[in-house]
Biopython code that builds the backbone (N, CA, C, O; Angstrom):
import numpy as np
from Bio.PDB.StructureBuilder import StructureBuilder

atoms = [
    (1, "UNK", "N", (0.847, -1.169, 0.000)),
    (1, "UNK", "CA", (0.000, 0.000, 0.000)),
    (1, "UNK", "C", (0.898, 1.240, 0.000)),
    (1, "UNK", "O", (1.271, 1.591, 1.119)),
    (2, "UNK", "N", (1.279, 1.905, -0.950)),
    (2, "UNK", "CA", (1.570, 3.445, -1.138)),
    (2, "UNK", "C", (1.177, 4.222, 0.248)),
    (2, "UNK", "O", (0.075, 4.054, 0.771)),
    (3, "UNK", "N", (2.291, 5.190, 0.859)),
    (3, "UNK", "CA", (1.662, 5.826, 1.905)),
    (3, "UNK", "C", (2.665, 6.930, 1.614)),
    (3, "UNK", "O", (3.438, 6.949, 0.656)),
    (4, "UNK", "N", (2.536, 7.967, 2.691)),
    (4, "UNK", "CA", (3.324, 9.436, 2.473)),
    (4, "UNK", "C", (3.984, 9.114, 3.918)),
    (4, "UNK", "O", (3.416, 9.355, 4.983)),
    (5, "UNK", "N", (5.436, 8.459, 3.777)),
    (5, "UNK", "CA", (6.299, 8.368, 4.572)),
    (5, "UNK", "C", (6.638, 9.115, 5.413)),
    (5, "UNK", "O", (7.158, 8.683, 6.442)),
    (6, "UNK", "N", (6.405, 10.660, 5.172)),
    (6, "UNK", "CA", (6.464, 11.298, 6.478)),
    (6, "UNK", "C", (5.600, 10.696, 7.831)),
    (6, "UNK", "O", (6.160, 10.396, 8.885)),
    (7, "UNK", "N", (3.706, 10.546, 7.523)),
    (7, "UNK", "CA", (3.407, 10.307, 8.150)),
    (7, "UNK", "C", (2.787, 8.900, 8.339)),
    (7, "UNK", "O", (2.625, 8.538, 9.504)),
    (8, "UNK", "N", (2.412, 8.038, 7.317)),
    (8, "UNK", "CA", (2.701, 7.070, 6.569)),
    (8, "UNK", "C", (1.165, 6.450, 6.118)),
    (8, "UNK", "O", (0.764, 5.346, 5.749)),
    (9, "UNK", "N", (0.400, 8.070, 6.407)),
    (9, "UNK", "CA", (-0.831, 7.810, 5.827)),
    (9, "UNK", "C", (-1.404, 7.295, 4.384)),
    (9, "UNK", "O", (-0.425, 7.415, 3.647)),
    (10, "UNK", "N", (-2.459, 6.796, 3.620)),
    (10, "UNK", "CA", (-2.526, 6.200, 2.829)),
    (10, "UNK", "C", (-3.151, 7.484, 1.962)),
    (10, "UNK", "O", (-3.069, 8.658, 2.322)),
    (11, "UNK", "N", (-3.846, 6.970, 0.643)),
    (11, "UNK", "CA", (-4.267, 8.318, -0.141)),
    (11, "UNK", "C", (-5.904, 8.045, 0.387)),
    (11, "UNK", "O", (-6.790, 8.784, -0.043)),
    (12, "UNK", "N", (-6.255, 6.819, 1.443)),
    (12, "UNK", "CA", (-7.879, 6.629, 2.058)),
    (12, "UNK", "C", (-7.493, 7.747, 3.183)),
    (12, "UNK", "O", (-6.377, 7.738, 3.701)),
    (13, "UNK", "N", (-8.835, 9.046, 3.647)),
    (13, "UNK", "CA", (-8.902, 9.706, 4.495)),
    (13, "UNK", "C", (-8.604, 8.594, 6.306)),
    (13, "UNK", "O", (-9.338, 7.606, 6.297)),
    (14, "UNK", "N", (-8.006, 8.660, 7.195)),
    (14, "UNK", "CA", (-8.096, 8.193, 8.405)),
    (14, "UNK", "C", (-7.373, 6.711, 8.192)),
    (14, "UNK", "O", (-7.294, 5.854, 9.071)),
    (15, "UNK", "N", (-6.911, 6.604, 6.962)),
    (15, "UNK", "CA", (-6.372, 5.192, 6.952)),
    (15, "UNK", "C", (-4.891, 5.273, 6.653)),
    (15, "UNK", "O", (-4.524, 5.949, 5.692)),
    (16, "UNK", "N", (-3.790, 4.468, 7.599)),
    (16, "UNK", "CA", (-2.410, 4.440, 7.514)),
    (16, "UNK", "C", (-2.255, 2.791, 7.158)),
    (16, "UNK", "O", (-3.067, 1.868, 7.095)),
    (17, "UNK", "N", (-0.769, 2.900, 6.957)),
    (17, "UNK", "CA", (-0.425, 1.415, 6.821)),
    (17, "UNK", "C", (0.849, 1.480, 7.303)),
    (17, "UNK", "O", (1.321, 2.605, 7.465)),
    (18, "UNK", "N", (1.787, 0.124, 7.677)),
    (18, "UNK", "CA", (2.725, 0.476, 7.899)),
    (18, "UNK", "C", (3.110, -1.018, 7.839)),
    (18, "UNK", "O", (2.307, -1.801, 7.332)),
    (19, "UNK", "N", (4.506, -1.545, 8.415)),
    (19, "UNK", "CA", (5.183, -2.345, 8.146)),
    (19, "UNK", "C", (5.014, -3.347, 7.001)),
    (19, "UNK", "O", (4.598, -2.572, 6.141)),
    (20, "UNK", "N", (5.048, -4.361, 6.500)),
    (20, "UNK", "CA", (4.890, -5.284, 5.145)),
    (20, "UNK", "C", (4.045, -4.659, 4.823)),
    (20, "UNK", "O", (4.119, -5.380, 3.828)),
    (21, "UNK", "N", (3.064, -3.849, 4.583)),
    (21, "UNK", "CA", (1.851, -4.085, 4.121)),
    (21, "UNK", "C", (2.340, -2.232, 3.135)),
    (21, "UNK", "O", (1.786, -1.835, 2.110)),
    (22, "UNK", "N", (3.180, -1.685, 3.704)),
    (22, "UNK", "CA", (3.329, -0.335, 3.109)),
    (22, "UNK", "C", (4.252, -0.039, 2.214)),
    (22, "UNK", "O", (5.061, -0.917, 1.915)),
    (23, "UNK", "N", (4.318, 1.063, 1.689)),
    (23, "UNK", "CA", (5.596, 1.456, 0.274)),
    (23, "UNK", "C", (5.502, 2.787, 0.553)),
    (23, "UNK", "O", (4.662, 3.464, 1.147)),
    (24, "UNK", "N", (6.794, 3.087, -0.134)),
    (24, "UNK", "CA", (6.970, 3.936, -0.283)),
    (24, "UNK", "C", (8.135, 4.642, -1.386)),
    (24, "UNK", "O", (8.746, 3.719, -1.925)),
    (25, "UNK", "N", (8.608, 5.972, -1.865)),
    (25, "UNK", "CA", (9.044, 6.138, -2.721)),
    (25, "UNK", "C", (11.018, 5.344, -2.361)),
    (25, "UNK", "O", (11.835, 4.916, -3.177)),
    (26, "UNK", "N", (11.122, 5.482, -0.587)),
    (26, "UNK", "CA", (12.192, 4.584, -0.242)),
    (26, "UNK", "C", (12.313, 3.459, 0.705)),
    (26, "UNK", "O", (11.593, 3.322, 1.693)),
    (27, "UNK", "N", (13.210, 2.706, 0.371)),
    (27, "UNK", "CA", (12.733, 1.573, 1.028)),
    (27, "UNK", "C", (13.302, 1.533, 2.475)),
    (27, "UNK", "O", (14.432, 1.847, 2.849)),
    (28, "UNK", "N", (12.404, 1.141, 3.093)),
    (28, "UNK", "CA", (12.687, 0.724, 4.841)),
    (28, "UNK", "C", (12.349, -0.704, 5.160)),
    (28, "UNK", "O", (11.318, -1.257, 4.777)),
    (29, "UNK", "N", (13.297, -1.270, 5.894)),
    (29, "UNK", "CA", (13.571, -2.464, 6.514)),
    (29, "UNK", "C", (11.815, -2.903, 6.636)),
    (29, "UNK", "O", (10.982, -1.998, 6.675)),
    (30, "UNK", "N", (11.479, -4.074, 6.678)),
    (30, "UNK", "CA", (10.546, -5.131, 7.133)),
    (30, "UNK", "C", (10.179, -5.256, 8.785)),
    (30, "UNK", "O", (9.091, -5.184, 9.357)),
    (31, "UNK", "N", (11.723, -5.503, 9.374)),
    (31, "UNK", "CA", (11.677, -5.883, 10.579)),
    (31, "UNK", "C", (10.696, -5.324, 11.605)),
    (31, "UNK", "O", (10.062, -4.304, 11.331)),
    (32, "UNK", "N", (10.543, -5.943, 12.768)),
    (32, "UNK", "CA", (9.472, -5.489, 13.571)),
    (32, "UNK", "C", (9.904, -4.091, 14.160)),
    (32, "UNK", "O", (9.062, -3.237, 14.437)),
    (33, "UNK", "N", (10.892, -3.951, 14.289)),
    (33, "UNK", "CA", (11.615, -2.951, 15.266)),
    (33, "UNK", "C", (10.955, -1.409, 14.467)),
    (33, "UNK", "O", (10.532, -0.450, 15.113)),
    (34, "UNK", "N", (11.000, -1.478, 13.073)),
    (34, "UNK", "CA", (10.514, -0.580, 12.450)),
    (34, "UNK", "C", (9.157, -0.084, 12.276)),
    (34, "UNK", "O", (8.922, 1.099, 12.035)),
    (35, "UNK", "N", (8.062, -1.181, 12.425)),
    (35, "UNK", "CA", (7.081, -1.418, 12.428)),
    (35, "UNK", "C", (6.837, -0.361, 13.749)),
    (35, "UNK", "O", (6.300, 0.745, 13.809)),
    (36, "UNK", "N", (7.364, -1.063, 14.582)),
    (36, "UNK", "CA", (6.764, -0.914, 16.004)),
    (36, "UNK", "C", (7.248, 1.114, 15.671)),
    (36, "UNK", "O", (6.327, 1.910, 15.850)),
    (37, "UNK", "N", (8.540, 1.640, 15.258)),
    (37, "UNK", "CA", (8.545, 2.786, 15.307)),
    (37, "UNK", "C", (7.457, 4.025, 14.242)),
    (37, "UNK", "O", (7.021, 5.161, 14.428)),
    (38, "UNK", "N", (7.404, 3.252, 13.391)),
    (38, "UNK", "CA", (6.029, 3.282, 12.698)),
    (38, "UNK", "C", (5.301, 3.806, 13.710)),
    (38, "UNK", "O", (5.460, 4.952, 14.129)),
    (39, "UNK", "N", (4.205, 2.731, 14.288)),
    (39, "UNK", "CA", (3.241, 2.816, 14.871)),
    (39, "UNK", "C", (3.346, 3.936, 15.794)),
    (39, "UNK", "O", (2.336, 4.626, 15.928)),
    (40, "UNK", "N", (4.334, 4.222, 16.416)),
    (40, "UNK", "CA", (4.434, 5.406, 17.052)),
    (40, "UNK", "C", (4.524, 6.583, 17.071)),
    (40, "UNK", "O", (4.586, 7.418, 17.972)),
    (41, "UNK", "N", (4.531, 6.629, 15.611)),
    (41, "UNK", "CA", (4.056, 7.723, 14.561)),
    (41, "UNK", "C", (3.154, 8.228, 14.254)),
    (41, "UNK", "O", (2.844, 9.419, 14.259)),
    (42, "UNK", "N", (2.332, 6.809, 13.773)),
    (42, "UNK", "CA", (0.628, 7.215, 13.029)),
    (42, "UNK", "C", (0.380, 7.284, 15.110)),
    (42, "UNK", "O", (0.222, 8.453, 15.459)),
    (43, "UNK", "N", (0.366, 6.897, 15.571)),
    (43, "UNK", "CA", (-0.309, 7.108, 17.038)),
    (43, "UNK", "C", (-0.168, 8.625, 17.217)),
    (43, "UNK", "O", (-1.180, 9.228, 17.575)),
    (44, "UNK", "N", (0.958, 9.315, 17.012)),
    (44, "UNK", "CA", (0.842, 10.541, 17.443)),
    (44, "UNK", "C", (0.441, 11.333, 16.298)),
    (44, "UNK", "O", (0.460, 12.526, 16.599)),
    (45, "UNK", "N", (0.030, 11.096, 14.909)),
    (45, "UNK", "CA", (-0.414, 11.602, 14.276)),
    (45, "UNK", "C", (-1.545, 11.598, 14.698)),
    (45, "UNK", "O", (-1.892, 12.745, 14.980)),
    (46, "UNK", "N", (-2.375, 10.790, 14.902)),
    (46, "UNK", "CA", (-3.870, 10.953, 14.975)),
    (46, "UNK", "C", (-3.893, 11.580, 16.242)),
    (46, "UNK", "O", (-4.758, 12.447, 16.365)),
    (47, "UNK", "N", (-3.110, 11.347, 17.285)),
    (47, "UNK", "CA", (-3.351, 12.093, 18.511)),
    (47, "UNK", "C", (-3.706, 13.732, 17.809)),
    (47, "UNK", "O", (-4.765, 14.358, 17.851)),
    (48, "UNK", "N", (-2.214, 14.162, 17.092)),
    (48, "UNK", "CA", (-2.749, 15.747, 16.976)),
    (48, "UNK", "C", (-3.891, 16.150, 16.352)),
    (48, "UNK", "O", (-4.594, 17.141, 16.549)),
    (49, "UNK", "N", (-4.017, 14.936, 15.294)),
    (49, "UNK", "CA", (-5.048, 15.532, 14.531)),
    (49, "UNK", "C", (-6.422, 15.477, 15.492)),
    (49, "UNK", "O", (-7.350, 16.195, 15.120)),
    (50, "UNK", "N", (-6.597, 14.745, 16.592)),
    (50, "UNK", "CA", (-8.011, 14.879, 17.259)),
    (50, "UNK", "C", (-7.926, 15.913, 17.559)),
    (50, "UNK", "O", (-8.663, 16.763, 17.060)),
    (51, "UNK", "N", (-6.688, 16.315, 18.791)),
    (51, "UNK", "CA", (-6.343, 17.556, 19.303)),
    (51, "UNK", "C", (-6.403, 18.574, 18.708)),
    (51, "UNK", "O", (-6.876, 19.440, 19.444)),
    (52, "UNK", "N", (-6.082, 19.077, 17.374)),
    (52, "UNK", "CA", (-5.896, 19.718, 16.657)),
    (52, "UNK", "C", (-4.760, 20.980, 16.686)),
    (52, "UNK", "O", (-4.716, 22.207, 16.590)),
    (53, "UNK", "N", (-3.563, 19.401, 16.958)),
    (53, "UNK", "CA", (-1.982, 20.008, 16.812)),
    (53, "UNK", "C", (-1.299, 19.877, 15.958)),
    (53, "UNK", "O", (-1.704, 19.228, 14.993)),
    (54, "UNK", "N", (-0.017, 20.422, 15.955)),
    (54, "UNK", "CA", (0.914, 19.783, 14.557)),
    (54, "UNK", "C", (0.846, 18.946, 14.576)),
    (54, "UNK", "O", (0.520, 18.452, 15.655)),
    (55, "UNK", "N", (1.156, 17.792, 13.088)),
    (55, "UNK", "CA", (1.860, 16.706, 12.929)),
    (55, "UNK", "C", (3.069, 17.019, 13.916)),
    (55, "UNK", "O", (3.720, 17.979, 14.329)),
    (56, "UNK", "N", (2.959, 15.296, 14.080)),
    (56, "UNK", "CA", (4.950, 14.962, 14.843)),
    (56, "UNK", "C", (5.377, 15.046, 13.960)),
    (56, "UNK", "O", (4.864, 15.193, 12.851)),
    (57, "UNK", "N", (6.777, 14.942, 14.370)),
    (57, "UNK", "CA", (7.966, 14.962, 13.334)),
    (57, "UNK", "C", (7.569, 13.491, 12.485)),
    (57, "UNK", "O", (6.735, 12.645, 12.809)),
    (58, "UNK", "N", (8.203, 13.508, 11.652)),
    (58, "UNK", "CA", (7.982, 12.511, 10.157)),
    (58, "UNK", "C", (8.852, 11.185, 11.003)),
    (58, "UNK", "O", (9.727, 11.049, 11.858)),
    (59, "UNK", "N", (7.945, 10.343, 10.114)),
    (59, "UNK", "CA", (8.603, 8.882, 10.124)),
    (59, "UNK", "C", (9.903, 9.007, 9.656)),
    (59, "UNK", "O", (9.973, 9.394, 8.490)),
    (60, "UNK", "N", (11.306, 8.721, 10.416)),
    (60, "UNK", "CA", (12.455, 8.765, 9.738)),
    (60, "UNK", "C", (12.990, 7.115, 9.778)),
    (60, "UNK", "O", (14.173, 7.109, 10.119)),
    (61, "UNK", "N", (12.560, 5.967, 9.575)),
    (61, "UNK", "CA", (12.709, 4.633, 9.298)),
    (61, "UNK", "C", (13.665, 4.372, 10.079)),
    (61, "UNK", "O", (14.658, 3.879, 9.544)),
    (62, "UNK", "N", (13.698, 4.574, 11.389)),
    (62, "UNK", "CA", (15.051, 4.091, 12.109)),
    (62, "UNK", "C", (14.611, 2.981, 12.876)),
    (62, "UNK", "O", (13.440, 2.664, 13.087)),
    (63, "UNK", "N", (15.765, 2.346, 13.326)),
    (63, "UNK", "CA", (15.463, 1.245, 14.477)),
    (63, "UNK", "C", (16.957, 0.267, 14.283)),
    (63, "UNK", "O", (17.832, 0.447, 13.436)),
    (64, "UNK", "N", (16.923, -0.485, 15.040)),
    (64, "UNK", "CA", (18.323, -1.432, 15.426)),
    (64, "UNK", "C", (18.286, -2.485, 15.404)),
    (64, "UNK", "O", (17.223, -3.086, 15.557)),
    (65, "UNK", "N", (19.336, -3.036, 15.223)),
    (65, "UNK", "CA", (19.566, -4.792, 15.114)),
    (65, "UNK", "C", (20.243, -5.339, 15.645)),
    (65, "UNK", "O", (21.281, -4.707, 15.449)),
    (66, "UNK", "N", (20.593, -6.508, 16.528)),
    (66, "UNK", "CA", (21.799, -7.053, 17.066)),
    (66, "UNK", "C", (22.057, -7.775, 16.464)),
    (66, "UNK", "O", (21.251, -8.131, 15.604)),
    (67, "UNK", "N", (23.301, -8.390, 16.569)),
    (67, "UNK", "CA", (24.074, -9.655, 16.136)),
    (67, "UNK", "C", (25.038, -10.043, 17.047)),
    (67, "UNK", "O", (25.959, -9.485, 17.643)),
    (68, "UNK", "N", (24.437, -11.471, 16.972)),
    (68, "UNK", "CA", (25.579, -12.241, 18.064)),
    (68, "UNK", "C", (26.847, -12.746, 17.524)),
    (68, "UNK", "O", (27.031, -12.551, 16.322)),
    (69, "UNK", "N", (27.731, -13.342, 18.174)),
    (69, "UNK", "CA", (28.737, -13.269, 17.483)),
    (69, "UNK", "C", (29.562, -14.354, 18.644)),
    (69, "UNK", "O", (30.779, -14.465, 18.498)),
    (70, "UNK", "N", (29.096, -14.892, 19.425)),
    (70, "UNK", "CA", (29.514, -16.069, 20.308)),
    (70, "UNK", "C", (30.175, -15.023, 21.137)),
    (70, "UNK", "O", (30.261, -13.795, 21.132)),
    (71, "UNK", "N", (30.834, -16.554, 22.231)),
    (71, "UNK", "CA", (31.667, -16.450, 22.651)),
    (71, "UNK", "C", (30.618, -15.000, 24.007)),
    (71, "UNK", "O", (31.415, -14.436, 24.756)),
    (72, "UNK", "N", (29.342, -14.627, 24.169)),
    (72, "UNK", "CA", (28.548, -13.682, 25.062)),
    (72, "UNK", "C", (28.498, -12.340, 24.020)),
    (72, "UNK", "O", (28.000, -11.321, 24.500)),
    (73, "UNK", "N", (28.884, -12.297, 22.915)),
    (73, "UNK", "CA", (29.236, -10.643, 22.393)),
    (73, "UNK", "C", (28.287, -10.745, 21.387)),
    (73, "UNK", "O", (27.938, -11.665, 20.648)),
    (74, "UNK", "N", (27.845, -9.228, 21.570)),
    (74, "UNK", "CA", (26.664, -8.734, 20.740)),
    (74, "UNK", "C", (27.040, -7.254, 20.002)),
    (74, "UNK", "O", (27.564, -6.261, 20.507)),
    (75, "UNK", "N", (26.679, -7.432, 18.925)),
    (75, "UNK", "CA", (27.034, -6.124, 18.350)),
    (75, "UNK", "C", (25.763, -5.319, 17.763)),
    (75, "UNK", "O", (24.860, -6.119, 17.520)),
    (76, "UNK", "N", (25.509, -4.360, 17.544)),
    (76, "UNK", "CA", (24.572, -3.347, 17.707)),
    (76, "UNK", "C", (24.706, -2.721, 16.551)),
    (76, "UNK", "O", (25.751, -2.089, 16.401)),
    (77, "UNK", "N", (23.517, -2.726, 15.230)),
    (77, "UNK", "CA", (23.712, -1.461, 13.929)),
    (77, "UNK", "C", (22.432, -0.768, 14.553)),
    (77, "UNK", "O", (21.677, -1.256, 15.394)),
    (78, "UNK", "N", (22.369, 0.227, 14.075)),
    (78, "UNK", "CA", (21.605, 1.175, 14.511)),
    (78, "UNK", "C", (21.583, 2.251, 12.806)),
    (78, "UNK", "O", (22.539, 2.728, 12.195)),
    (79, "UNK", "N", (20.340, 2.300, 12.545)),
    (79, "UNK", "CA", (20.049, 2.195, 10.872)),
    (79, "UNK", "C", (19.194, 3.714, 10.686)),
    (79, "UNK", "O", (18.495, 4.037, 11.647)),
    (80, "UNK", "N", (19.219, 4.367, 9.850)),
    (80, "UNK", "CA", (18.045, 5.328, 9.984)),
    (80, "UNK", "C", (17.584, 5.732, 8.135)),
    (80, "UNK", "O", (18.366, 6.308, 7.378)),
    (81, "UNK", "N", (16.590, 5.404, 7.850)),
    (81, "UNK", "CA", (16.446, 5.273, 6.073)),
    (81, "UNK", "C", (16.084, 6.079, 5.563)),
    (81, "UNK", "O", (16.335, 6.360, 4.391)),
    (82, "UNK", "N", (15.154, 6.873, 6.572)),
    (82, "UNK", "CA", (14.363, 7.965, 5.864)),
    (82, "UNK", "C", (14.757, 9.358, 6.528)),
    (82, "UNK", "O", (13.900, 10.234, 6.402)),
    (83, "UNK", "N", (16.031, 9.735, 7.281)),
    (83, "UNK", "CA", (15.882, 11.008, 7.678)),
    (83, "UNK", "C", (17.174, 11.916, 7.260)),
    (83, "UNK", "O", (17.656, 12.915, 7.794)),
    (84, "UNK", "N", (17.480, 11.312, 6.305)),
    (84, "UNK", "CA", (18.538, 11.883, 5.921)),
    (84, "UNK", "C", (18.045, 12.061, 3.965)),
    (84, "UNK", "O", (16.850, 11.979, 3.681)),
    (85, "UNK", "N", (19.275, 12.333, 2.635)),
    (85, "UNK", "CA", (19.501, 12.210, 1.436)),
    (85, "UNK", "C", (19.073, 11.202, 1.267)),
    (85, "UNK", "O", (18.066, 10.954, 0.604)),
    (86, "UNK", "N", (20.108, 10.051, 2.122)),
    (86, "UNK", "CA", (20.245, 8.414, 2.143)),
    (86, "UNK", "C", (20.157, 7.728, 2.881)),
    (86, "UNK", "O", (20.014, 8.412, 3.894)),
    (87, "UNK", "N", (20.134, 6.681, 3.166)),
    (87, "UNK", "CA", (19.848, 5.970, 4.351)),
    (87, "UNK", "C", (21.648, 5.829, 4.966)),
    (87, "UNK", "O", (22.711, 5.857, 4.347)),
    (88, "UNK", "N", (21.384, 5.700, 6.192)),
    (88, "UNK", "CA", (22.642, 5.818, 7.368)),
    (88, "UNK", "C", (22.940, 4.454, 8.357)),
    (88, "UNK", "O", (22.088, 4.265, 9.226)),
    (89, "UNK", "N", (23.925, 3.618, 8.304)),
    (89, "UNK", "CA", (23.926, 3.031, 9.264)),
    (89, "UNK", "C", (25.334, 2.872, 10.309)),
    (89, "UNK", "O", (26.453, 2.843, 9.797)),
    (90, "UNK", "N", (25.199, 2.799, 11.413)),
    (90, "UNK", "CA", (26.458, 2.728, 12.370)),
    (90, "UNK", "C", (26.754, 1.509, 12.621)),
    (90, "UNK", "O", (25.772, 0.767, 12.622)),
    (91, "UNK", "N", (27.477, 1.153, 12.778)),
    (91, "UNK", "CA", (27.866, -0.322, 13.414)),
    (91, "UNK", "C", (28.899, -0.057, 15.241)),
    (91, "UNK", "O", (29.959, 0.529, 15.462)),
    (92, "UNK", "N", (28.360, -0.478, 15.774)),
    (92, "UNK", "CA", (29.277, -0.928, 16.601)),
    (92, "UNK", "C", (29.958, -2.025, 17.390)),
    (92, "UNK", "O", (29.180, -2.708, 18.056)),
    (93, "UNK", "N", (30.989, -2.282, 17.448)),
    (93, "UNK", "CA", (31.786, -3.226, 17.884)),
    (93, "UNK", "C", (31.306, -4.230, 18.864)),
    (93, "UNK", "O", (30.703, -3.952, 19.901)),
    (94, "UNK", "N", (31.665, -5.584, 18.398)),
    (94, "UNK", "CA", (30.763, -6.601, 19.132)),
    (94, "UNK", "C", (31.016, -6.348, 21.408)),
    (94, "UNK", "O", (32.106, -5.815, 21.618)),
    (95, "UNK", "N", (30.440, -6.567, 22.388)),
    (95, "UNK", "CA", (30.288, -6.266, 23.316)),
    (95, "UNK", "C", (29.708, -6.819, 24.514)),
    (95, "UNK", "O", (28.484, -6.748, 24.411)),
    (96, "UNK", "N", (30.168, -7.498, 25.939)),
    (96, "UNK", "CA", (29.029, -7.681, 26.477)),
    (96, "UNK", "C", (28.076, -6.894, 27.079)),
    (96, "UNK", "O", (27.044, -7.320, 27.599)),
    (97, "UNK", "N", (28.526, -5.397, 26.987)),
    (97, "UNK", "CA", (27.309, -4.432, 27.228)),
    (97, "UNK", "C", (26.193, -4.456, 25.834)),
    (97, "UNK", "O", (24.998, -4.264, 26.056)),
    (98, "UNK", "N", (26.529, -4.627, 24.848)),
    (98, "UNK", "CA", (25.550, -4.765, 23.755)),
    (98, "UNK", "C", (24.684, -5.810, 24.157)),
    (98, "UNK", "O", (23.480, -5.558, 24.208)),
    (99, "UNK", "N", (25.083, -6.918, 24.446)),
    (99, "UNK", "CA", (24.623, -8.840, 25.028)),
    (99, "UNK", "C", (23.809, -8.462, 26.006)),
    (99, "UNK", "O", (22.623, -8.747, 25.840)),
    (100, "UNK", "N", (24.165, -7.790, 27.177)),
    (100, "UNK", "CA", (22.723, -6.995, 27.621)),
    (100, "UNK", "C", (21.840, -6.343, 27.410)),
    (100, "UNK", "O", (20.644, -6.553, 27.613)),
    (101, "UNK", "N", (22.551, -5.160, 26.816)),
    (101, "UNK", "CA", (20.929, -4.398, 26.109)),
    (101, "UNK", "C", (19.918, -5.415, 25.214)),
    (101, "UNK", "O", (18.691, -5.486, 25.135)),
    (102, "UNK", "N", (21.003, -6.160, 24.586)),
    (102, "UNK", "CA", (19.939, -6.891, 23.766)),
    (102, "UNK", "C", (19.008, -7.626, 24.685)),
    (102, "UNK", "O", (17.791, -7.491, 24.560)),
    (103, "UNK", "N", (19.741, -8.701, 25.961)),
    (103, "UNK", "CA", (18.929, -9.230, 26.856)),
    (103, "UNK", "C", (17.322, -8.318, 27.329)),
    (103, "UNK", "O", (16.140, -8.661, 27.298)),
    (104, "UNK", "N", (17.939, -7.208, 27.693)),
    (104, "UNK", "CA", (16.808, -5.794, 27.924)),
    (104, "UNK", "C", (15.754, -5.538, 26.748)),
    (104, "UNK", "O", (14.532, -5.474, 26.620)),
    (105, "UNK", "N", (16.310, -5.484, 26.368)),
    (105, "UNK", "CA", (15.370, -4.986, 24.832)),
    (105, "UNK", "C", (14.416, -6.391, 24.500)),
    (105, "UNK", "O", (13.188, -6.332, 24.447)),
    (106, "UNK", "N", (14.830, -7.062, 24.388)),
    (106, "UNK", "CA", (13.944, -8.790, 24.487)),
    (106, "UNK", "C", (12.995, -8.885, 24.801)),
    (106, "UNK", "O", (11.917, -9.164, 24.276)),
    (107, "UNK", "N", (13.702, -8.388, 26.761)),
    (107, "UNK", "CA", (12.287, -8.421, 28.202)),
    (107, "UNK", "C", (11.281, -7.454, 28.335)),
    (107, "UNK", "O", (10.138, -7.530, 28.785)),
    (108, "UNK", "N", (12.071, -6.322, 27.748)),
    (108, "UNK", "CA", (10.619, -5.385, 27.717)),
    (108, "UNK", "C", (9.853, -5.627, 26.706)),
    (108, "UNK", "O", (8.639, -5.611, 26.910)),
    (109, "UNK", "N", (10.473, -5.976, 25.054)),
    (109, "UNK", "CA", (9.486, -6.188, 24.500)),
    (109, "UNK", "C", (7.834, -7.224, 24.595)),
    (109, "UNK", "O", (6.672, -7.043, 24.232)),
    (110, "UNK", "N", (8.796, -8.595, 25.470)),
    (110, "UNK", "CA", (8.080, -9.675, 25.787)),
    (110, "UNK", "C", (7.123, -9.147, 26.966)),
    (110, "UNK", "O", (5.949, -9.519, 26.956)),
    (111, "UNK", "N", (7.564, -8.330, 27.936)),
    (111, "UNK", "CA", (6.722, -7.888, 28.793)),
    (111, "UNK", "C", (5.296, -7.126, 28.244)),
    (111, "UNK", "O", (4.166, -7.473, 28.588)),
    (112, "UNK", "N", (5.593, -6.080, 27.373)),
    (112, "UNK", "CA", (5.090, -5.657, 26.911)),
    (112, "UNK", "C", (4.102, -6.136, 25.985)),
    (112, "UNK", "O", (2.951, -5.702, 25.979)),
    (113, "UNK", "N", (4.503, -6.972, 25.246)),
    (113, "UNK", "CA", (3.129, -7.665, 24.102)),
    (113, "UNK", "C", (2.632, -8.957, 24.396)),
    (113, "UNK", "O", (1.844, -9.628, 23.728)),
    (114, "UNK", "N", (3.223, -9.254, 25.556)),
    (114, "UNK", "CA", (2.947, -10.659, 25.808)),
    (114, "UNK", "C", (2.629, -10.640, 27.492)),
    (114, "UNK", "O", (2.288, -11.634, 28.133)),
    (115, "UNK", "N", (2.820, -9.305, 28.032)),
    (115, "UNK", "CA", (2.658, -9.494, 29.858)),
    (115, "UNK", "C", (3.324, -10.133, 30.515)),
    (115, "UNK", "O", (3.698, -11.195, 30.017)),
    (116, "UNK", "N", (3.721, -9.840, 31.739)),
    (116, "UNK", "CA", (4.617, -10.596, 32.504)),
    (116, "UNK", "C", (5.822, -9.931, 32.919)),
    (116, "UNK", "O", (6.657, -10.532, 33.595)),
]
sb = StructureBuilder()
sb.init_structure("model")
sb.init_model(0)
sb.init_chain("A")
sb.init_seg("    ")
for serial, (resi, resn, name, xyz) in enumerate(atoms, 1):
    if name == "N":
        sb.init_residue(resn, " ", resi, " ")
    sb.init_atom(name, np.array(xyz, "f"), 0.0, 1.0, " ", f" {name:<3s}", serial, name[0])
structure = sb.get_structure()
């Protein structure tokens, strides 16, 4: 579904789309991580629009990935597609402070969509 990536509304009045299901003129990752930053988008879009505030700032396609790499070490890209010319990514060096955040990032998510 075609949407206007800033906010990632569709060309239907009140209707957005977002992760697999959306396009756009550039491409952004699949993954959930994006999705989920998505959603936190069109959420505050419609917030203003009830309110009748600005748009938030634009969908800029960011979000992160780990990779393990044995041995306890985790390494961390951290990606951003839409807020720049081009899309941007960092890498940083594998870590066992990364091996935690990732542990963290896991538990809240699981807490969160799943309770507990």
């Amino acid at each position: 579904m075609p949407v206007d990536q800033s906010n990632l509304r569709t060309r239907f009045p009140d209707v957005y789309a977002l992760g697999d299901v959306s396009s756009g003129p550039r491409t952004v990752a699949k993954a959930g991580i994006f999705a989920e930053a998505a959603a936190l988008v069109v959420a505050d879009d419609i917030a203003a629009k009830i309110a009748g505030e600005e748009p938030p700032a634009p969908y800029e396609g960011w979000g992160i990935c780990y990779a393990e790499f044995g041995d306890g070490l985790v390494s961390k890209v951290e990606v951003n597609f839409l807020g720049g010319p081009s899309p941007v990514a960092a890498r940083n060096d594998p870590s066992l402070a990364f091996a935690a955040e990732k542990a963290e990032f896991g538990a809240t998510r699981r807490a969160r969509w799943f309770g507990g």
